[in-house]
N, C-alpha and C positions, 0 to 999 in steps of 0.2 A: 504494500500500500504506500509504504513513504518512497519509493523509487519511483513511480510518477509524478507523487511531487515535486521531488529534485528534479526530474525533469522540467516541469514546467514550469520552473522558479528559474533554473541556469540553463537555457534553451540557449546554445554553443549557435557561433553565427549569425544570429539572429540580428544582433545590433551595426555587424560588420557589414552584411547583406545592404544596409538599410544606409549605410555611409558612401557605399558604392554606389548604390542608386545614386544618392544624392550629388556625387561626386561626378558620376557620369552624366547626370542631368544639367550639371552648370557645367562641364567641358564641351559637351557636345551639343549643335541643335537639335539632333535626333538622331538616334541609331541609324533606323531604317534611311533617312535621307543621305548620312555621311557612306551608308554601306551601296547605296543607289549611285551614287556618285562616283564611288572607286569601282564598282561592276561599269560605270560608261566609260571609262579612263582604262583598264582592264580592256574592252570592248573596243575602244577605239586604236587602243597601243596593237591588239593583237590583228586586228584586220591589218594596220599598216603593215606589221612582218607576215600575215600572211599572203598579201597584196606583194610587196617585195619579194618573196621568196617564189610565187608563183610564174611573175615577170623575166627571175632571175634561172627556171627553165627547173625548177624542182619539182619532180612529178607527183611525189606521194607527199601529200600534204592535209589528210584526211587526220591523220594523227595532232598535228599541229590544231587546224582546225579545232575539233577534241578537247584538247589540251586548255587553250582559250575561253571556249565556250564553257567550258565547266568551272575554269577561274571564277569567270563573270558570274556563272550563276550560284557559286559558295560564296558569294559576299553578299547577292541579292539573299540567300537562305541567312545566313548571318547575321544582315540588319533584320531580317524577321525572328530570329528566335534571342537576338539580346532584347528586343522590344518585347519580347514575350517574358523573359526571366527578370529584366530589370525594372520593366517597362517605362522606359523612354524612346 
């Protein structure tokens, strides 16, 4: 019986969780918006080398492609799941 209340008297993390937000909430204007941003930058960096690399007579470029497209879209997942856990 007294072991959950020691739990829910010294519940670990809980206030550190709550610093982070708030720390995250005045650095950033929004997760999602800053992780939308590096996915177009991301997006636009990797067409230009794939743009170059296909010009410059490299055939197999499906992998690169890949490579790119999946960058851009872990950062688009990423501002969605810090706005989900921190929520900003």
């Amino acid at each position: 019986m007294k072991a959950p209340l020691l739990l829910l008297l010294f519940q670990p993390g809980i206030d550190e969780m709550q610093q982070a937000k708030q720390d995250l909430s005045q650095s950033f204007f929004s997760a999602r918006d800053a992780s939308l941003i590096l996915a177009a930058i991301l997006g636009i960096i990797g067409a230009v080398r794939i743009y170059h690399n296909w010009q410059m007579g490299k055939e197999r470029i499906t992998g690169d492609v890949a490579a790119w497209f999946f960058s851009a879209l872990f950062m688009v997942l990423l501002g969605a799941f810090c706005h989900a856990l921190f929520g900003i």
